[in-house]
N, C-alpha and C positions, 0 to 999 in steps of 0.2 A: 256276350253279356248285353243288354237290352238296357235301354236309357235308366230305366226305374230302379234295377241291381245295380249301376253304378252310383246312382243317387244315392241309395241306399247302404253299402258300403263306404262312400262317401260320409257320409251322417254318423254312421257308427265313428270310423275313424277319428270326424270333428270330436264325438261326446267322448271317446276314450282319452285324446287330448288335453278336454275339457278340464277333466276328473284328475288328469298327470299334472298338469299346472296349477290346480287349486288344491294338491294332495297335502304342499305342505314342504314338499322336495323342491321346490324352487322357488325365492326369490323376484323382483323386480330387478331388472335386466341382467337376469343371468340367462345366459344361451341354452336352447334346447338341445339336443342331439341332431345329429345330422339325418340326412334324408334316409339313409343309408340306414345309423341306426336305429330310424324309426319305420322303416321296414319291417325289419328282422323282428320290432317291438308289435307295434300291430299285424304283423304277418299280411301285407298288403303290398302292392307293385311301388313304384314309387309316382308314378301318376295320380295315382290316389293319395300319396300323402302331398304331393306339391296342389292337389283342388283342397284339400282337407289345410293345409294350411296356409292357404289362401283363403278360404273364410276365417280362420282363426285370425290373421290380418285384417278383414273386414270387420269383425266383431271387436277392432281395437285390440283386443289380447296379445297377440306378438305384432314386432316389427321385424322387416329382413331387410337386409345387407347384403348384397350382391358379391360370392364369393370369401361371406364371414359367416352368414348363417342367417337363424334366427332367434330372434331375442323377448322374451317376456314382458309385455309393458301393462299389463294388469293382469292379477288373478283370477279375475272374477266377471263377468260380464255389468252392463252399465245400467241402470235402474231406471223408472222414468224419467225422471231428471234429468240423469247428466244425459238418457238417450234426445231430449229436448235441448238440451245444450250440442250437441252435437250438430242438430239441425240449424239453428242458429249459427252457429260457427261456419257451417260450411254452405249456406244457404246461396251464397253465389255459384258455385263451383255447380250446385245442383242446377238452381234454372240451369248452366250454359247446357250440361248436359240432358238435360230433359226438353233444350228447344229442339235438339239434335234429333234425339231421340222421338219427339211428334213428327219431322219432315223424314227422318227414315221409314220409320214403323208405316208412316202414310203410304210411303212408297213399294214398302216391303207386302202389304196387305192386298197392294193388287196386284202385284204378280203371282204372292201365293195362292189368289183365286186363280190366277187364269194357267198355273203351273202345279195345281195340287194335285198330289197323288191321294186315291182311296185310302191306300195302309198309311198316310200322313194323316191324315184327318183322322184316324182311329184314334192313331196315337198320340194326337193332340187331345183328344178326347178324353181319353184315358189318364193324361198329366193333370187337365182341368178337372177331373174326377176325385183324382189321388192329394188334390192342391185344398178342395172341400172337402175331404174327410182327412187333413193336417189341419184345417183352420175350428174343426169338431174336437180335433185331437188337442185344440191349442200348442201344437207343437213348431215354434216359431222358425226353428232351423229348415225343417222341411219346406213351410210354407214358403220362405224364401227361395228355397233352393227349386221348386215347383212353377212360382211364378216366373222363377226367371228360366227354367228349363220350356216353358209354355213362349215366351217369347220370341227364346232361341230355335224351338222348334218352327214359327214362323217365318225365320229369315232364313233357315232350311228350305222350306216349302217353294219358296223363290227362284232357288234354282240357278241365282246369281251369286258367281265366285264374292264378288265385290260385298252383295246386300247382304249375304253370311258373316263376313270379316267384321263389316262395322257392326252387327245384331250381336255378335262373339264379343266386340269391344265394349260395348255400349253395355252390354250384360255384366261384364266383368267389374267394370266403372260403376255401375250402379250396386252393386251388391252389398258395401255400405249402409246403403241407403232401405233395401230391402229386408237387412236383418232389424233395423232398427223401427221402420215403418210397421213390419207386421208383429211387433211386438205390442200393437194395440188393436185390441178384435176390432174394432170397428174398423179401422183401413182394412182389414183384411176381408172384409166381409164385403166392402166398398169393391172390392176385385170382381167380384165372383159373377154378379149380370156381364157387366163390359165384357167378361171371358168368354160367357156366354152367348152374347149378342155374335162376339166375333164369330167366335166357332161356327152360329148358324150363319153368319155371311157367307164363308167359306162353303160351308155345304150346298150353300143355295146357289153359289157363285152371283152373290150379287156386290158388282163392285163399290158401288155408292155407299152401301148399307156399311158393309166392312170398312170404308174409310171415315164412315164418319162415328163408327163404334169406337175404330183405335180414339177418334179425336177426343171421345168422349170420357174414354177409358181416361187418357190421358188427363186431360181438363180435371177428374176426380182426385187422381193423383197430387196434381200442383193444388191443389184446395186440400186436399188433407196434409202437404207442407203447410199451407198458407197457417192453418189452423194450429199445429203443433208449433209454430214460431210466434204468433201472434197472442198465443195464451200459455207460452213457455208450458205446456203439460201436453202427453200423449192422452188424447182423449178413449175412454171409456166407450164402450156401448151406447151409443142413444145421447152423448154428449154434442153431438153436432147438432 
């Protein structure tokens, strides 16, 4: 199965969850069924249900417990609002990881020129394709789950055990941050040159260009925090 089918199945899984915890059958903090019988329920491995409810985690909707399960802590996903409250609340925690995240990614982008494969670069291509026709589709689960498979695919491309590990981390940490951010078109639309710039560094193998793409990439990011905490609201289209 190829990156996009497991995305994919992925997603469905998250929305069938979705649907089971706002159905009306559970409460706030009552436990879900186990991994096991949510297998059998979505008819899927159980890798798929441990990604699938590890965003339901990120989206705030359940908590887990190591060894008890997991637990329902909203029904319902978080509106603009409390998605701005969120930002706010967690607003340290993000810089530390997003300093991180510019000295890797910096790092990460010149080896992936000087280590890419052809069928890499397609299929980085292809995510950044699939990532603009989620951001048409307004479908914010994808979008996250796209951007952050595009960045993971870069610390692929490197070809370094270590620079994969932290790209895996550093993805997985942020994905919080990524369900909530692209729930306002304009950050998400704010992605889409930077992705682009990158992809053509890589192709062209020009290493200057691609690290200062990431930098930039980056830099937009902390300015579309800066914006969503400063004006307590996820801005709108054209609000910047």
């Amino acid at each position: 199965m190829d990156s996009e089918s497991k995305l994919s199945v992925i997603e469905s899984s998250v929305e069938k969850l979705k649907k089971i915890i706002g159905s009306g059958e559970y409460r706030v903090g009552d436990k879900l069924p186990t991994e096991k019988e949510l297998c059998k329920k979505l008819n899927v491995g159980r890798s798929t249900v441990r990604e699938a409810l590890s965003m339901l985690k990120a989206m705030g909707l359940i908590s887990t417990c190591r060894g008890k399960g997991a637990f329902i802590e909203k029904l319902h996903e978080d509106g603009p609002e409390s998605i701005a409250e969120w930002f706010i609340k967690n607003e340290s925690e993000l810089n530390d990881f997003i300093e991180v995240r510019y000295h890797i990614e910096v790092l990460s982008i010149k080896y992936a020129i000087l280590r890419r494969k052809e069928e890499e670069v397609r299929e980085l291509e292809l995510i950044h394709n699939r990532f603009e026709n989620a951001i048409m589709r307004g479908d914010v689960t994808k979008m996250a789950a796209l951007d952050e498979a595009f960045h993971v695919m870069i610390g692929k491309m490197t070809h370094n055990s270590l620079l994969i590990d932290f790209s895996n981390h550093i993805a997985e940490r942020l994905r919080p941050y990524r369900l909530r951010s692209f729930a306002s078109p304009s950050t998400a639309y704010n992605a889409v040159l930077p992705h682009q710039e990158i992809i053509n560094a890589i192709k062209t193998k020009n290493i200057p260009e691609g690290e200062y793409s990431v930098r930039k990439h980056i830099d937009i990011s902390l300015k579309d925090i800066g914006y969503i905490i400063n004006n307590r609201v996820v801005p709108e289209p054209g609000s910047k």
